[in-house]
N, C-alpha and C positions, 0 to 999 in steps of 0.2 A: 578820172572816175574809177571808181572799186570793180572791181572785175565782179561779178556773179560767179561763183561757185566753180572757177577755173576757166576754160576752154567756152568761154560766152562766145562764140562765132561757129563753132561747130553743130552740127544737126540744122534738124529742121528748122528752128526757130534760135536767130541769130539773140540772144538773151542781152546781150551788153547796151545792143544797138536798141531794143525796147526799151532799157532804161533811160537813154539818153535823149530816146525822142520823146519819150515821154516826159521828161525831167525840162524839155524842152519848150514843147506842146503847153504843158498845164497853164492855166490860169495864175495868175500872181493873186497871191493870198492879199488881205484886206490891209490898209494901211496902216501900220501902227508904229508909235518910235519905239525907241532900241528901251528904253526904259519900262515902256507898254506890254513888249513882250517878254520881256524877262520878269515881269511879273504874273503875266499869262501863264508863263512854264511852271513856276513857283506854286502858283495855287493850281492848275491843272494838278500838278503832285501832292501838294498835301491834301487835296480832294481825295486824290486814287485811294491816300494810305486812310482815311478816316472812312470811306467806304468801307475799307475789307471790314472792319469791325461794325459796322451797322447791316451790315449783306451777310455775314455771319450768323449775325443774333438773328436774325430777321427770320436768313433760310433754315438757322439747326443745321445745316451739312457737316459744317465739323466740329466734334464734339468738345467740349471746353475741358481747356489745359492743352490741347493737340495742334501740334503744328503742321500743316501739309507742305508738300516741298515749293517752295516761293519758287515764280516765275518774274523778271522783270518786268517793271512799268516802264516805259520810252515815251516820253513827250516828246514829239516829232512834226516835222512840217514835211510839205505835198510831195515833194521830192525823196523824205525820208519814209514815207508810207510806200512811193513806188516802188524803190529798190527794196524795204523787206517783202512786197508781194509778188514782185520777176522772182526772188528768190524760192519762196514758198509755192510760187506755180510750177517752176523747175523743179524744186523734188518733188513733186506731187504727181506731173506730167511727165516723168519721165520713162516710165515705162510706156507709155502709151505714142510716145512719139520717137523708143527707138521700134516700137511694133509697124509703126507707120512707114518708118526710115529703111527698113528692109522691104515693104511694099513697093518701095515708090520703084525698082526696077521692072516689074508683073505688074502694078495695077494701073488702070486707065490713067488715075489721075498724074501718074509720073509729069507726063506732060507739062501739067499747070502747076506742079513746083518746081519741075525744072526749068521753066518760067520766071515763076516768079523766088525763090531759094529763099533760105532761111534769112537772109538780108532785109526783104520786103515784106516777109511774114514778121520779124522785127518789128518794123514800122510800124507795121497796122496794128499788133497787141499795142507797142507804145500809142498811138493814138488812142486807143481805147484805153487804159490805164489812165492815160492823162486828164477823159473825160472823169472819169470817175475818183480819182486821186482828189476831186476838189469839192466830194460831196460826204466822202466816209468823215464820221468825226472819233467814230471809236473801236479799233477792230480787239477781240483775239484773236493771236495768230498762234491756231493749233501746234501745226504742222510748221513752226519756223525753225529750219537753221541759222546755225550761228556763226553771224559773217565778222570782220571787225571792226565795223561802224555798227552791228543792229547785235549785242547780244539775245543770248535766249536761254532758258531754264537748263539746267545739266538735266541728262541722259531724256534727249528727245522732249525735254518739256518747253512748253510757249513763250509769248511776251503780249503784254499788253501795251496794244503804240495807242495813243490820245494824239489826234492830229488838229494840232493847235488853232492853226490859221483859220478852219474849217470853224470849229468850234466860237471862233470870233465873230465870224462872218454871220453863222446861224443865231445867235443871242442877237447882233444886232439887225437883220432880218426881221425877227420876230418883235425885237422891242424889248424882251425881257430883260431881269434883273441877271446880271454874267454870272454874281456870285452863285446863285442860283442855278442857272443855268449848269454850269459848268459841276457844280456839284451832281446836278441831278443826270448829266452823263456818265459821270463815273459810275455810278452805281450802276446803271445800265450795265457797262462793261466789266463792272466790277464783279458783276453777279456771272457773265462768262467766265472769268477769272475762276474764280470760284467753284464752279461747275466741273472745269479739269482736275485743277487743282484736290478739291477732295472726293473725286468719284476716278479713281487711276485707272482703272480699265476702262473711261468713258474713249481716251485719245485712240487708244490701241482698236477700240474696236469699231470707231469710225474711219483711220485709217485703211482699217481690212474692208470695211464697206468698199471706199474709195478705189481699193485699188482690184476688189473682184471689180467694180463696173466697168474702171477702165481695163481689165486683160479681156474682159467676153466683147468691148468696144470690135465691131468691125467697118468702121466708118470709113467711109471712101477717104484719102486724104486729100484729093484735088479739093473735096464738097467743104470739109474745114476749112482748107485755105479759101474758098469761096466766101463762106459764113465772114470770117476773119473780113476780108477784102469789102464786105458788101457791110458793114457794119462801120468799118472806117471809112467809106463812103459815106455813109450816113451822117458819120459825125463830120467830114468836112464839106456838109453840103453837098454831094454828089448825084444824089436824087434830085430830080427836079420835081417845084414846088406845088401840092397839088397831084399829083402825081399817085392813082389808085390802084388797088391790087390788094391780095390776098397778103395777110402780114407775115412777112417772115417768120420761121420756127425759130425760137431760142437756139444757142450753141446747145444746151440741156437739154432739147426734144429731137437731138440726131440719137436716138435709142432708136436702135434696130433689134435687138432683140426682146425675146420676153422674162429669162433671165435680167437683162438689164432695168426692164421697167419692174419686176418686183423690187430688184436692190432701190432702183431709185424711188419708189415706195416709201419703202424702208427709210431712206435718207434724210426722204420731206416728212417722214416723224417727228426722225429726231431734231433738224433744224428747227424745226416749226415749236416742239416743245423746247430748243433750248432758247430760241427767239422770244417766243410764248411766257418762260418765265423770267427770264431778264426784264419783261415786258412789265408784269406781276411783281414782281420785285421792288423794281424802280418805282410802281405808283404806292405799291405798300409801305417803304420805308419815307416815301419821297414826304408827307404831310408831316412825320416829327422831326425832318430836319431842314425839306427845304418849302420855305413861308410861301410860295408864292410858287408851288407844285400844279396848282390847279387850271392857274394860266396859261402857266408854260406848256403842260400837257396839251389845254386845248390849243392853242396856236400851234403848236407840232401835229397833232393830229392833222388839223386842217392845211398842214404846210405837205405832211405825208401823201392826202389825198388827193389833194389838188397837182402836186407833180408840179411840173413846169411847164415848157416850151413843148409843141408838139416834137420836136427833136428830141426831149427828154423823156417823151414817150415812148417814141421810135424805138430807140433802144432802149431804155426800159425792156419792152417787149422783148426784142432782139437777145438783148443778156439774159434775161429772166429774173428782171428785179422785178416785174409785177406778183413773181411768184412768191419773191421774197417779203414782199409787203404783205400778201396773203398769210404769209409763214406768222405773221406779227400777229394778223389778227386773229387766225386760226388756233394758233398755242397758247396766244393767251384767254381764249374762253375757256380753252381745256383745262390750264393748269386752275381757273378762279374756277369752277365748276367742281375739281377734282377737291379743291384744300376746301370748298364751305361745305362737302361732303362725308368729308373723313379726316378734316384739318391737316397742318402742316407736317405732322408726321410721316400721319398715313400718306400722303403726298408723296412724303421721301422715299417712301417703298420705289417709288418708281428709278432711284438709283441703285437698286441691289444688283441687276445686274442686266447683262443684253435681254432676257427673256422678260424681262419687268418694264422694259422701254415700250411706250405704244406705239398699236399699229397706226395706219395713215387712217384705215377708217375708226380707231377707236379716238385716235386725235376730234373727230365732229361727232363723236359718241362716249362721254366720258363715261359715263356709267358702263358700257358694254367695256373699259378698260377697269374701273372698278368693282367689277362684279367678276372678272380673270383674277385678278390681281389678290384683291382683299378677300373674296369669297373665298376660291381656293386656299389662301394659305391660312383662313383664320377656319376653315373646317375641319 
């Protein structure tokens, strides 16, 4: 197995050992022969690449004849989305768990990692990873380094992984047409693509988001490794059935301070509107290319809704995917509200720069973000 980014056993969280229980754990992707998915891959890619030019014309982001600096596409399966995301949580997390790594001698919680150590804290992300490895079908990955199985864009830029098997499994779930299908994912993600790609201070300045929240973090660390612990419980059936109570906080609701909850304000903007217009995007383009947009939409909606298993709830909650489903529906009334008000253009004003991004209450108030935005600068 490929190491993580050197020294994957050291610190709080044993990195190597998450990938491999997780790589473990997951579910085995749907059945297909060797011919089936090398087919799969083939058009998952010339999807990606006929995307960027229809999410182009669509958005106006980048201006014609201009090329913005390309980040890889990676068609990948469950295993290859795990390891580039240990990867991308280790640089991300690492300030914040070697801030924790010098507590743990003074703070209460020493106890319960010296306990339980970076070995078992391991585990528990790989469980949780592995939950989740089997329902992404399309990430950008911001913040990825570049390991030598998962390239990534030169000087800090992304990659787009399209995880295959998932993508299979969801078209025939719902019944629809793959070709179809598969096309009208891409664009989803293509339009994140997109989004980095020609607005270059978007990376830079959500990373500084990221990493004010986590240095003002002053979170117990026993309480994380609990969160952590009770969470992979959860997914291995550990709760018994029926079993009531107050629902656990997300990992994202251990904000202790109030510095913290405006950053993460801030955060659930911009998620929400990048979510929001990938969302807008995909149904915009999706009628002049993919025939049978309309279906596929509704059967996703109502696949969104509905969730799954009370388990799939549990954490749902637990991680803060409910929030993220919110982020969908929330950013995309913003961005359709914003563009039949002052068209796509004016829309775009909203990438000039961090002060042009909406706030969390102009996201459910477009107009009080159109009337900062357009009013000022056209008086």
């Amino acid at each position: 197995m490929t190491s993580i980014g050197g020294a994957g056993t050291s610190g709080m969280v044993d990195w190597n050992l998450a990938v491999a229980t997780a790589t473990r754990l997951v579910r085995p992707g749907p059945e297909v022969s060797r011919d089936e998915a090398r087919e799969v891959v083939a058009e998952l890619r010339r999807h990606a690449k006929a995307s960027e030019e229809h999410v182009r014309a669509y958005t106006r982001m980048i201006p014609e004849g201009t090329e913005p600096h390309d980040t890889p596409v990676l068609v990948v399966d469950r295993a290859g989305w795990i390891k580039a995301n240990v990867a991308g949580f280790r640089e991300l997390l690492t300030p914040l768990l070697g801030k924790m790594q010098e507590r743990r001698s003074t703070n209460p919680g020493s106890a319960v990692l010296g306990a339980f150590g970076g070995k078992v804290t391991g585990v528990e992300l790989g469980m949780l990873l592995s939950f989740l490895a089997s329902r992404i079908l399309g990430q950008y990955e911001t913040f990825a380094p570049a390991t030598r199985d998962l390239p990534a864009g030169a000087n800090g830029g992304g990659r787009l992984l399209l995880v295959a098997p998932n993508v299979v499994h969801v078209e025939r779930e719902l019944d629809v047409s793959p070709h179809d299908f598969r096309l009208w994912v891409c664009l989803h993600e293509e339009t994140h693509r997109t989004q980095f790609t020609a607005v270059p201070w978007l990376r830079d300045h959500l990373q500084g988001e990221i990493q004010s929240f986590l240095a003002a973090t002053d979170v117990d660390p026993g309480t994380v490794v609990e969160r952590l612990r009770e969470a992979a419980q959860t997914l291995a059936g550990g709760r018994p059935e029926g079993e009531e109570g107050e629902p656990s906080p997300s990992l994202v609701e251990l904000v202790q301070t109030p510095e913290q909850r405006e950053i993460l304000g801030r955060l659930t903007a911009v998620m929400s509107l990048l979510e929001g217009h990938a969302d807008y995007v995909m149904d915009g383009v999706g009628p002049q290319v993919v025939p049978s947009v309309a279906e596929i939409r509704e059967k996703f909606q109502a696949r969104r809704a509905r969730g799954a298993s009370r388990l799939d709830l549990a954490l749902r909650r637990l991680l803060g995917l409910d929030a993220k489903l919110r982020q969908y529906r929330d950013g995309e009334r913003f961005v359709r509200a914003v563009v039949d008000q002052v068209g796509m253009d004016g829309f775009n004003r909203i990438w000039t720069s961090p002060n042009t991004l909406p706030t969390k209450t102009e996201i459910a108030a477009p107009a009080d973000w159109i009337a900062r935005v357009h009013r000022k600068a056209d008086s």
